[in-house]
Structure formats: C-alpha cells, structure tokens
C-alpha positions as CSV (number, residue, x, y, z in Angstrom):
1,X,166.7,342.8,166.6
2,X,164.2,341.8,164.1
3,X,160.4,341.0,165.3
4,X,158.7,338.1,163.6
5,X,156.1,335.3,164.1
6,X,157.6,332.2,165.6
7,X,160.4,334.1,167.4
8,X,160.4,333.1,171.4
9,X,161.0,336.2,173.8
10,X,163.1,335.2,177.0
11,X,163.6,331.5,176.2
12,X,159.6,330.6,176.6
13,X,157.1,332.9,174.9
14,X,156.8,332.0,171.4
15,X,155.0,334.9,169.6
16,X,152.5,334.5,167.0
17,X,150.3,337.5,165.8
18,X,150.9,340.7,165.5
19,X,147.9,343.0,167.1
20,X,149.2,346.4,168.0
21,X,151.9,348.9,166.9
22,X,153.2,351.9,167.8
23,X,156.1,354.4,168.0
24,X,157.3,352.6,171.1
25,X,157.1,349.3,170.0
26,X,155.1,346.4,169.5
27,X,151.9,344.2,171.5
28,X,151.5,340.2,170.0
29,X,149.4,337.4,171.1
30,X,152.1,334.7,172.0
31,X,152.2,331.1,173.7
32,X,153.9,330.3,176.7
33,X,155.8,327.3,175.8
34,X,156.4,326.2,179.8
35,X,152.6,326.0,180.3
36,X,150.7,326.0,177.2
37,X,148.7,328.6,177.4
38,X,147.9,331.7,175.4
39,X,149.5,335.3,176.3
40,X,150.0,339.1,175.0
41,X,153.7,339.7,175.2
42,X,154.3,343.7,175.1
43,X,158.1,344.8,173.3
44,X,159.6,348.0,173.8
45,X,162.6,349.9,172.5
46,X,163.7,352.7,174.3
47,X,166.3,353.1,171.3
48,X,163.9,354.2,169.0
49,X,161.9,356.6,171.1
50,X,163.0,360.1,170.0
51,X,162.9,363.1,172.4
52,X,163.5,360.1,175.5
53,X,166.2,359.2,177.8
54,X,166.3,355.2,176.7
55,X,168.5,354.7,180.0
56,X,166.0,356.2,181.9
57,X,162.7,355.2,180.2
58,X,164.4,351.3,181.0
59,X,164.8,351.6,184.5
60,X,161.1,353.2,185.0
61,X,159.4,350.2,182.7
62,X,161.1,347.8,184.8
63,X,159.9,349.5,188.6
64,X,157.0,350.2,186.8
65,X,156.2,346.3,186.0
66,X,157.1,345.4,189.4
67,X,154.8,347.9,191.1
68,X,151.7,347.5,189.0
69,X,152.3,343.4,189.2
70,X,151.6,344.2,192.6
71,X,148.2,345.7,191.7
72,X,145.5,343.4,192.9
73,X,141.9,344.2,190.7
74,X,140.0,341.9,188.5
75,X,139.5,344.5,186.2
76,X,143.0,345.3,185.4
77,X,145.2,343.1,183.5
78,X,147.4,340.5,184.7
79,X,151.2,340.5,184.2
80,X,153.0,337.6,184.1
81,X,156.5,338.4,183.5
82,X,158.9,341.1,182.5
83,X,162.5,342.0,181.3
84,X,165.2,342.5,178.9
85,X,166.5,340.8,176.3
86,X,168.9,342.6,174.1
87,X,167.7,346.2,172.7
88,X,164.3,345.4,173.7
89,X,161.7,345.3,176.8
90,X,159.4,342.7,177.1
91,X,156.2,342.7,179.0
92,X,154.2,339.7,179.7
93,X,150.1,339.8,180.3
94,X,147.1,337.6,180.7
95,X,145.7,337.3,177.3
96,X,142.1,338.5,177.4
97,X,139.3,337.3,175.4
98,X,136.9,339.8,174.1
99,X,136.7,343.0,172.1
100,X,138.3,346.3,172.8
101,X,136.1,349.2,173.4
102,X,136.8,351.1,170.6
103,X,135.5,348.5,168.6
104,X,132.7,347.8,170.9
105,X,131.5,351.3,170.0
106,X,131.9,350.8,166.7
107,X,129.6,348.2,166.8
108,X,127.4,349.6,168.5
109,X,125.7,352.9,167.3
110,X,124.4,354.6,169.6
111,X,125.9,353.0,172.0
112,X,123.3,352.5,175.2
113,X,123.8,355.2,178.0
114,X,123.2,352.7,180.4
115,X,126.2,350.7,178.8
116,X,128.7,353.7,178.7
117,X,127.7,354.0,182.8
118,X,128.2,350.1,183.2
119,X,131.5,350.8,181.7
120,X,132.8,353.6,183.8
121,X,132.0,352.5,186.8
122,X,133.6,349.4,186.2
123,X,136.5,351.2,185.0
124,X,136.6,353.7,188.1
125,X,136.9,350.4,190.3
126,X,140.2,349.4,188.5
127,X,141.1,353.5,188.7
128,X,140.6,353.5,192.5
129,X,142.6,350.3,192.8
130,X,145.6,351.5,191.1
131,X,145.3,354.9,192.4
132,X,145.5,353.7,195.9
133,X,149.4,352.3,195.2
134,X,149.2,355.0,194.0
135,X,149.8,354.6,190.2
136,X,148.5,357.5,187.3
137,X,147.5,355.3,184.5
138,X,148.1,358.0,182.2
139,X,146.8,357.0,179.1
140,X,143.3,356.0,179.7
141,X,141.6,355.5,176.5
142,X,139.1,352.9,174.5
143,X,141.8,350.9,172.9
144,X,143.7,350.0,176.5
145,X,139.8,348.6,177.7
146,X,138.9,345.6,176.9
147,X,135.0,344.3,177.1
148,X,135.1,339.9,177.8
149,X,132.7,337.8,176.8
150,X,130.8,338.1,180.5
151,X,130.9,342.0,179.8
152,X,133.1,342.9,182.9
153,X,136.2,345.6,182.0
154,X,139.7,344.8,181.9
155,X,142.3,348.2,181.5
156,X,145.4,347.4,179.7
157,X,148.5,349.0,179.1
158,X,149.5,350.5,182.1
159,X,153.5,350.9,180.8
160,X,153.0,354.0,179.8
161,X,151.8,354.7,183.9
162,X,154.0,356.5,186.2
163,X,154.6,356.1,189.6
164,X,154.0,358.8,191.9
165,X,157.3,359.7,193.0
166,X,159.8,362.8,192.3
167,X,162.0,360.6,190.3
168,X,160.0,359.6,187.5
169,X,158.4,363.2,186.4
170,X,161.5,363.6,184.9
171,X,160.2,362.2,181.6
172,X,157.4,364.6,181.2
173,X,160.5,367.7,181.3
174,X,163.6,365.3,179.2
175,X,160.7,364.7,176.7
176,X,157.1,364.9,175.2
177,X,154.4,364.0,177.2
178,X,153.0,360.3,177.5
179,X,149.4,359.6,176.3
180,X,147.0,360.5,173.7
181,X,146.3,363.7,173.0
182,X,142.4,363.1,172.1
183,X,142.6,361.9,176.1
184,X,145.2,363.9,177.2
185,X,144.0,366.5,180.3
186,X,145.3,369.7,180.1
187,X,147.9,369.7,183.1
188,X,149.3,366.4,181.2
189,X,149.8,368.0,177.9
190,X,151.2,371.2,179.7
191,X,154.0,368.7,181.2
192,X,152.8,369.6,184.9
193,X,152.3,367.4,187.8
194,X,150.0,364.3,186.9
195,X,147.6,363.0,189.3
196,X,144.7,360.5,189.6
197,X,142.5,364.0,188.5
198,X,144.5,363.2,185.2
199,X,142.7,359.8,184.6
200,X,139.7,361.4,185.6
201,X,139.8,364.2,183.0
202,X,140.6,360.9,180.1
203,X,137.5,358.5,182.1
204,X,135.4,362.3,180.9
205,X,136.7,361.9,177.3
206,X,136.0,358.5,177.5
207,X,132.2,358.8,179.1
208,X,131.8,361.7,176.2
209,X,132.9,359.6,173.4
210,X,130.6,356.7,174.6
211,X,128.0,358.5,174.3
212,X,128.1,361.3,171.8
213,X,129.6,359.3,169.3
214,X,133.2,361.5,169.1
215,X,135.9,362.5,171.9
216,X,135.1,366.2,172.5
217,X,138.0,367.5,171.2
218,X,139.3,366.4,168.3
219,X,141.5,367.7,165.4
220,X,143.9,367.5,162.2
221,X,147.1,367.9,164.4
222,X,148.4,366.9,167.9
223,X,149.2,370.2,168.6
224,X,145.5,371.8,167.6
225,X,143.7,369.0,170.3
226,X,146.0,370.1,173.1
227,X,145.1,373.2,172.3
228,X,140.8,373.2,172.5
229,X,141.5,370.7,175.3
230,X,142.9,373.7,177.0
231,X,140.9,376.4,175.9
232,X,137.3,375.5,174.5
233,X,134.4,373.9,176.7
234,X,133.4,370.3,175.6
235,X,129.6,370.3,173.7
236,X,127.0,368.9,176.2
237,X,126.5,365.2,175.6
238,X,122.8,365.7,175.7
239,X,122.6,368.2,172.5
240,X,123.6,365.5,170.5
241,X,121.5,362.5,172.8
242,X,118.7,364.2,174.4
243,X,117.4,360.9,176.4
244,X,120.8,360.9,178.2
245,X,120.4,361.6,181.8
246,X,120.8,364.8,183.2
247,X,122.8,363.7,186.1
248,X,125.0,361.6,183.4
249,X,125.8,365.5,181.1
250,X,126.8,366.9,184.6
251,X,129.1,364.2,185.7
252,X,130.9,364.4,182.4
253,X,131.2,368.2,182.3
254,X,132.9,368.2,185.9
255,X,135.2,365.3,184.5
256,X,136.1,367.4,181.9
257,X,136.9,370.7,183.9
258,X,140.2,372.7,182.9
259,X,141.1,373.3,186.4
260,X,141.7,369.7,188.6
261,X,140.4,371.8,191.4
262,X,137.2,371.5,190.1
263,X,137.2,367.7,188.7
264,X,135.6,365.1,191.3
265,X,138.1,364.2,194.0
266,X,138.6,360.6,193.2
267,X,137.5,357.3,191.5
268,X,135.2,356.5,194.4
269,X,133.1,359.6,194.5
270,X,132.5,358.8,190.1
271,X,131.2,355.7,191.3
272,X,128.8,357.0,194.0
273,X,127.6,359.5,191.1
274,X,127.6,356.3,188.5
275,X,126.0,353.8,191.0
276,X,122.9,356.1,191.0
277,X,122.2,355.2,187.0
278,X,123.2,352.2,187.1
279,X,120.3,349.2,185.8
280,X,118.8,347.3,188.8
281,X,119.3,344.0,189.5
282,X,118.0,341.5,187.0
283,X,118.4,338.8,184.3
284,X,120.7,340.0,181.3
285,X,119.8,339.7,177.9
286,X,122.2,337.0,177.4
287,X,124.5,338.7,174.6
288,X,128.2,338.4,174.7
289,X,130.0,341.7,175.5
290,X,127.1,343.3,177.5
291,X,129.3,345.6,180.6
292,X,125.6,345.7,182.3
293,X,125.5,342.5,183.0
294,X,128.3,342.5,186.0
295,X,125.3,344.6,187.9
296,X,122.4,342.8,186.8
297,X,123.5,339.4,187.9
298,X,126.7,340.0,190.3
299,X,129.1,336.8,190.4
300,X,126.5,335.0,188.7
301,X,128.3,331.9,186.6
302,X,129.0,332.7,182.9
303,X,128.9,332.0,180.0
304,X,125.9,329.4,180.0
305,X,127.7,327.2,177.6
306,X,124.4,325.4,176.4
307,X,123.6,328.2,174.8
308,X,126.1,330.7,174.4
309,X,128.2,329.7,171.6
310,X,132.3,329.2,172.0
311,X,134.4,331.1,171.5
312,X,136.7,331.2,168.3
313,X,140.0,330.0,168.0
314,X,142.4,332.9,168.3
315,X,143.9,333.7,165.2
316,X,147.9,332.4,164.9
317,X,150.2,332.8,162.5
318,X,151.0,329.6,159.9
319,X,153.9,328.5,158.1
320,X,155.0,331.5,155.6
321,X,152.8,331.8,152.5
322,X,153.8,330.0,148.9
323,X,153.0,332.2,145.9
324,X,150.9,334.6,148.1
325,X,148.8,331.6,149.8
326,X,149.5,329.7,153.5
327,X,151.7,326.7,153.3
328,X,149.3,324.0,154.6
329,X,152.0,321.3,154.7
330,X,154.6,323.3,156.2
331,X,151.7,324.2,158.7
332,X,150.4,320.8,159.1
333,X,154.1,319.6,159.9
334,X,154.7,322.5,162.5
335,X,151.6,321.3,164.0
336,X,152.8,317.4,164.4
337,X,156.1,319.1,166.0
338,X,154.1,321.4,168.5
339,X,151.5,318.2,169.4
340,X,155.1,316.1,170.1
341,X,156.2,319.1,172.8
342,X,153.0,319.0,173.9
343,X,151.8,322.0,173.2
344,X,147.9,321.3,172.4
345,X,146.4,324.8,173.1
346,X,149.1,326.3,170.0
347,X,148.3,323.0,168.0
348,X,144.8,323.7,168.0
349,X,144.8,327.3,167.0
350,X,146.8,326.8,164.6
351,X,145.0,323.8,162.9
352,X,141.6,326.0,163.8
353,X,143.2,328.6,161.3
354,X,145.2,326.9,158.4
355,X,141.5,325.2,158.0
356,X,140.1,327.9,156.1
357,X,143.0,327.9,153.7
358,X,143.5,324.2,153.2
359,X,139.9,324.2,152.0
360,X,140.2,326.7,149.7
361,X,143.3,325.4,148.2
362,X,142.6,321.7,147.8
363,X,138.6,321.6,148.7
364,X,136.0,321.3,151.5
365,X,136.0,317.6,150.8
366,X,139.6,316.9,149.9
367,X,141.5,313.9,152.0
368,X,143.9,316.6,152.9
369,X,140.9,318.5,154.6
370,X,139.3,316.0,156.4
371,X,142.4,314.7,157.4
372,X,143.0,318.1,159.2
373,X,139.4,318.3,160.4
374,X,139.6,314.9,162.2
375,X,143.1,315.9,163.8
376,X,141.3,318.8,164.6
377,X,138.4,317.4,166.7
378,X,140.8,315.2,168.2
379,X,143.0,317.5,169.2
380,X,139.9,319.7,170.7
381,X,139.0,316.6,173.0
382,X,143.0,316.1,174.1
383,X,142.8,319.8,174.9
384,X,139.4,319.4,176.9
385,X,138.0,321.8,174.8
386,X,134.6,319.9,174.6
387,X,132.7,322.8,173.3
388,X,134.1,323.3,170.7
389,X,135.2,319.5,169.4
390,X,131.5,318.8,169.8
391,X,130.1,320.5,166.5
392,X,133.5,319.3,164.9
393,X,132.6,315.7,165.3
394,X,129.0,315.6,164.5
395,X,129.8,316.8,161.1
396,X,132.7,314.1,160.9
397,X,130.0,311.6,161.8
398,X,127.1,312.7,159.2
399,X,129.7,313.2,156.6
400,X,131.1,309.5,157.4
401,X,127.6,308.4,157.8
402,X,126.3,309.6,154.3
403,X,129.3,308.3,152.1
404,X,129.7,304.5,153.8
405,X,126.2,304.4,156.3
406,X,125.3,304.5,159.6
407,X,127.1,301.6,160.9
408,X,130.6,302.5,159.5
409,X,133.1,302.0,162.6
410,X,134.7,305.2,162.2
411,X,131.0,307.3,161.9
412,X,130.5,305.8,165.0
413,X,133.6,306.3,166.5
414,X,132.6,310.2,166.0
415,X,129.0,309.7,167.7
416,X,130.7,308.1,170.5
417,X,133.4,310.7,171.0
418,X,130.5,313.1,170.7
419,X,129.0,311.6,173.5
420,X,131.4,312.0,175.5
421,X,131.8,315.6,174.5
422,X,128.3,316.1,175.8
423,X,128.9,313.7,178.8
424,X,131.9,316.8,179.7
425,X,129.8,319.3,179.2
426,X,127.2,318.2,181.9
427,X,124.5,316.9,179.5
428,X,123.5,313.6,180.6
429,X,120.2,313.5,179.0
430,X,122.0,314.1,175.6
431,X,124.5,311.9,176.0
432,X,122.3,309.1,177.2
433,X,120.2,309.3,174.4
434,X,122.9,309.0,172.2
435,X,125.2,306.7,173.9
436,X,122.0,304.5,173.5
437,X,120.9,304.8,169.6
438,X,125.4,303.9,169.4
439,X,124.8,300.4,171.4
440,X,122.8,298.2,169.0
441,X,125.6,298.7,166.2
442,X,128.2,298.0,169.1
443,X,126.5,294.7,170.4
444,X,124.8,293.3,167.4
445,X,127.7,293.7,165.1
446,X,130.6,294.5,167.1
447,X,131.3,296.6,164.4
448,X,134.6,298.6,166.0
449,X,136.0,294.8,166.1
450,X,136.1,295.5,170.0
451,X,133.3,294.3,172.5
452,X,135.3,296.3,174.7
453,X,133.7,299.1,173.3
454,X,130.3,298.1,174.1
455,X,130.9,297.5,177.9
456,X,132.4,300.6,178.1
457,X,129.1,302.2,176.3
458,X,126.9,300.2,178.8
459,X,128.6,301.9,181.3
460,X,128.2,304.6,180.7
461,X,125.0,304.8,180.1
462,X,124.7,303.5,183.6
463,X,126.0,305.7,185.0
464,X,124.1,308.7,183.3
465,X,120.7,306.6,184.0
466,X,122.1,307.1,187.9
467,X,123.2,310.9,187.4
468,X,120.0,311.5,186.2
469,X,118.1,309.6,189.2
470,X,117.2,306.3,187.4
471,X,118.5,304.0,190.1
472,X,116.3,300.8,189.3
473,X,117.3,301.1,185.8
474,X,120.7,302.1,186.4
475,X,121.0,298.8,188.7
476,X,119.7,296.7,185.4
477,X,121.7,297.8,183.2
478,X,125.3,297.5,185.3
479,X,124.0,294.4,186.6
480,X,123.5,292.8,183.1
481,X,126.8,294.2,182.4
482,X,128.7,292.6,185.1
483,X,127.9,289.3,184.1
484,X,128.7,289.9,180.3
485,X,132.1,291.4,181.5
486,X,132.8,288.5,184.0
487,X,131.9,286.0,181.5
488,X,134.0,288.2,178.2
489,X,137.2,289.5,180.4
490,X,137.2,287.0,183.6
491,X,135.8,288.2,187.1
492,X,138.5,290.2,188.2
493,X,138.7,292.5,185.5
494,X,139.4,295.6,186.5
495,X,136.0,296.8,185.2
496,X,134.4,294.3,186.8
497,X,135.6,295.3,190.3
498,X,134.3,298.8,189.0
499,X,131.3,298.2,188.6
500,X,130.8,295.4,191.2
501,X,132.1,298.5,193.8
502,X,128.7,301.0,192.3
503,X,125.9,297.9,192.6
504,X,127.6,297.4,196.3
505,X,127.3,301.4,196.9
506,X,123.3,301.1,195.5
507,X,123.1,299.2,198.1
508,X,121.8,295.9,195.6
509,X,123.7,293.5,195.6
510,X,125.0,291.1,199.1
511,X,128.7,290.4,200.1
C-alpha cells in the first residue's frame, strides 16, 4: 500500500509530513479529522522486516500498544489509537512540540552538565514508570526524547518495547536484536534476557554522549560497536570535560558496566544519585528548551506568552508542486475545503506554510499574498490562536494604514481585531489603550458604516477600565453608553439590558 501525504489512516487521520524513516516503516505528523487536532501517526510493516516473524511481530505491536497505553507518566508519550489496516500497523500519538535531543545536542556544544543531569533524571522518572508495568523500553536513545518548549522530557517510540513475559523473547532468538547498536547493552546484542538494567546500560550511552560530545562506542559497522560494547571500557567523561562532576563520571561508568550485576539496581536509585547534582531551586533563564527548568521552578505556569515568542506553525504538506514549485491555488482551494469541514487547526498550518511560497512566486505585496495573509489572521482568531494572529494583523493594519490612511475601515478593522487579540491574551492595559486611539474614527466618522461598532468598542473599553480597577470611570463610560444605545437601538436592546445588568452590579444605578 503506497504511503503519501493527504492519505487518511483508519478512516480519520489524515497524514501530512513525513518526519521519520526506517527499516520498519514510517513516523508522520498527521491530523485527526474527528477533532481537529494535530498527531504523529506511527506505520509498520511486518512484511518488509527481514530475519522477523511478521505474524508474530503483529500480535506483539498490538499487546504492546495496549499495555503501554496503560502507562500513566507525563514524560512519556501519549497514544491515542492503534491497529491495522491492510499490510500495515498504525500507531497513534500525542504530537509533541519541541526538538529532539539529538538535535538539542547539536545545538548545543558543549552541552551543560547540569543539562545532561536535568535530562536523565527526568528520563529515569519515565524509566521507573514503565518499568514498574513492567515494560523494557529497549531502544533508549536521543532521537526517541523529545525536549518541549517548557524543557520537561517526553520518551517516544516505545514499539520497539517488549513486555516482560516468556512469550515475547521469542523475537530476540527468530531474529536480530531490536535497538541501536550505538545504545545497545551487551546482554541485548548477545540476544539474552532483557531487563530494565538494559535501559540503564542505553540512559549510560546516553549520559556519556551528552556530555562527551560522542556515544562511547562507536564504529564503521554494526557488528564492530557490539563488539567494543562488549569488550572495551568506555573513556571517562571527565578526560574529555574536566569540570564535569566527579560523582557525574562514576555514575556513568557503573551505567555502563558489562556485567548487569554491577549496573545500579533501578531507575530510582539513578535518580537519588542524579538528584544530588541537580540545580537548586530558582528562576530559569527563560529560554525555550531548557530541561533545568522543571527543577528550578516545579509546576510553575509556562510559557510566559508576553514574552516568550509562539510557536511556529508545524510544517504540512501543500498541494503537489508545478514545474518544481508549490501549487498555491491548488493549496489555497484545499484550504477553502478543509475551513468548510471545519478543520481550522489543518487550515491554518497549511496557509502558515504555502505563505512563503506564494510570496516568492507572485510577491510579498501581490493581491494573491495579502489575500492569503488576511485569511490567514483570520483564520488564527477562528482558531483562538491569539498569539499568533496578533503580529499577523498589526502588519495588515500598518500596511493598510500606509497605502489608503489611518482612517481606512478595513485598517481599522485590523486594529480592532488586534485588540481583541490582546484583550484574549489577558492584556487589558494594551487593549484599552488601543481600543481607545480606534473610538474617535468609529464615532466621529462612523467610518465602518456601523455605529454598532462603536458601542461595541465603548464596551469594551468599559469593561477593561473595570478589569483594570477603574470603577468610577468604568461607570462613565457604560453609563454614557447606555443612553446612546437606548436612544440608537431602542431600550430593550439586548446590549442595553447588558449593560444596564453591570451599572446595577456596580452598585450605581437605582431600580
């Protein structure tokens, strides 16, 4: 069954881009079409898995989805469905925002001791937790570990886990050994009994290649890592970083032993070691991506939206290129047929990334561009997605602004939505300030060709002034307001009952 992007898995998960591939299939970012929201859809074929019992490897994904769906840790992915459908396997998970550790230490050279210990004793939480069901992840390694935005640890990919019973060691004799062998311990690549020791050995690679830079084995064949794995000592990490702690070397050395026997006995007693090292309580630098920070400020609310800035639209796949480049009408059609199903979270990724192309095809000031970049904005504030529409329409408002003036209706019509934005995002003072510089142009001029709009601005500026603790002025201004509406739309209005109900809960006005 051929794999592509806009194919829907199981009647309802639509998939979009492709972000991982291996000899056992493929991972994609994918929407759920029931609930409009973004997820990683996981496909196996057993078929094409040489050296493996498909019949068997099928029956052991399936227990094995059920069991760890059972697991119950913050720091370990969430699955949201699974089955079959034809050939293949599919695997549904929470799609997780943020940057996998691989490519967190890429980006970060050398990476911070104290980060590598924030890390693994986050990820000896999750261990413990899925060890207790009990559950060998089996392939621990920096591209199943995902850093979010608020820095916590989230471990992916456990299909490749078995559970503990006699039935499923089967695999390991019928066929190669699961994992990889940089990670691999050496009972594991031996194809003896697995254990949660086994993680441990692959947190000790892990740990190691945090902070040296390189896993401590590595090679130009498979076959030549499994074999210093099992017969040459790892280099101490503090040869190559002296001002890593001494207490940090030792912990990785026993995590690396040859002989279980000797590893620590459990996730727990990693974290006892780790807790020792790990930063004391205190306010975080406020980067993205920091795995301190879970310590430093535990439960604290994040990210502080007012300054931290939003995130950016997933990537998607677009109608299929013309002549090597996107098709931006074909795209801009799909997204008038997703917005009629309702799907706003896949509308707007997709409009967030044919954008780029449209600009480059027809201009950053095209009709076809700002067309896009108002259905855009408004397709952010459908969503709710007020952080992000907000910059969006401010620069549809000073681009309006600057080719017809400051009173044009539809500059204004940005401003005001822009308000609002910062209304949403718990900003009165903002949104006062500029739901009052939008009033004169509104009353004066009634420039929107609706004094509606200018009761409803006077509102809201009413209410701000009594958010933010003005309540003489707040009175004034929905008072004065009352008597225009009553006078303009008749006394029982509906927003005149409104508003008559706040003066009577001010406690102002009689009867």
């Amino acid at each position: 069954m051929s794999v592509a992007a806009g194919r829907v898995v199981a009647g309802r998960y639509e998939l979009s881009t492709l972000i991982g591939q291996g000899g056992m299939g493929q991972v994609w970012t994918a929407y759920d079409q029931r609930l409009d929201r973004r997820v990683a859809v996981k496909l196996l074929r057993p078929d094409k898995v040489a050296g493996q019992e498909a019949d068997e490897l099928r029956r052991r994904f399936v227990r094995e989805c059920r069991v760890t769906a059972q697991v119950d840790h913050p720091g370990l992915v969430t699955v949201h469905d699974a089955g079959s459908e034809g050939e293949e396997l599919f695997l549904v998970m929470q799609y997780v925002d943020g940057a996998d550790l691989s490519d967190h230490l890429a980006e970060h050279d050398p990476y911070p001791w104290q980060w590598a210990v924030a890390v693994a004793a986050q990820l000896c939480a999750v261990l413990s937790a899925v060890h207790a069901v009990p559950i060998v992840h089996r392939d621990l390694k920096p591209r199943n570990v995902m850093v979010k935005q608020d820095g916590t640890v989230t471990v992916l990919d456990l299909g490749v886990a078995s559970v503990m019973d006699t039935d499923t060691t089967r695999l390991t004799h019928t066929g190669s050994p699961i994992g990889s062998p940089a990670y691999m311990a050496p009972e594991q690549a031996m194809g003896g009994a697995v254990g949660p020791y086994t993680d441990l050995y692959a947190l000790g690679v892990l740990m190691h290649e945090l902070l040296s830079g390189d896993v401590p084995f590595a090679g130009s064949t498979a076959l030549g890592v499994l074999h210093r794995h099992l017969y040459e000592p790892p280099l101490p990490v503090r040869r190559i970083r002296p001002e890593v702690p001494e207490a940090l070397e030792s912990l990785v050395l026993r995590l690396l032993a040859k002989d279980p026997q000797h590893r620590p006995d459990s996730a727990q007693e990693v974290y006892e070691h780790l807790a020792l090292l790990l930063p004391a309580r205190g306010m975080p630098t406020g980067a993205p991506l920091d795995p301190t920070r879970p310590f430093l400020r535990p439960h604290a609310p994040w990210p502080d939206r007012a300054r931290t800035p939003a995130p950016q639209p997933t990537p998607v796949a677009t109608a299929p290129p013309v002549a090597g480049k996107p098709d931006v009408a074909a795209a801009v059609d799909e997204v008038k047929r997703l917005l009629g199903e309702g799907r706003i979270t896949q509308a707007v990724d997709m409009l967030g990334a044919i954008l780029p192309a449209a600009a480059e095809q027809h201009g950053e000031r095209s009709p076809v561009v700002r067309t896009l970049r108002k259905q855009y904005a408004a397709t952010l504030l459908d969503d709710g997605q007020y952080r992000r529409a907000l910059p969006e329409l401010r620069r549809l408002a000073d681009e309006r602004a600057a080719e017809a003036g400051q009173a044009d209706p539809q500059s204004l019509r940005f401003r005001y939505e822009a308000a609002q934005c910062l209304e949403q995002l718990g900003e009165p003072a903002a949104a006062l300030a500029e739901y009052r510089a939008l009033l004169p142009y509104y009353e004066n001029q009634y420039v929107s060709g609706d004094p509606q709009l200018a009761h409803d601005v006077r509102r809201r500026i009413g209410h701000l002034l009594l958010a933010l603790g003005d309540r003489p002025a707040a009175h004034d201004t929905l008072a004065r307001l009352l008597l225009d509406v009553e006078r303009f739309r008749g006394p029982g209005d509906p927003l005149a009952a409104e508003i008559r109900r706040t003066l009577q809960w001010l406690g102002q006005v009689r009867g």
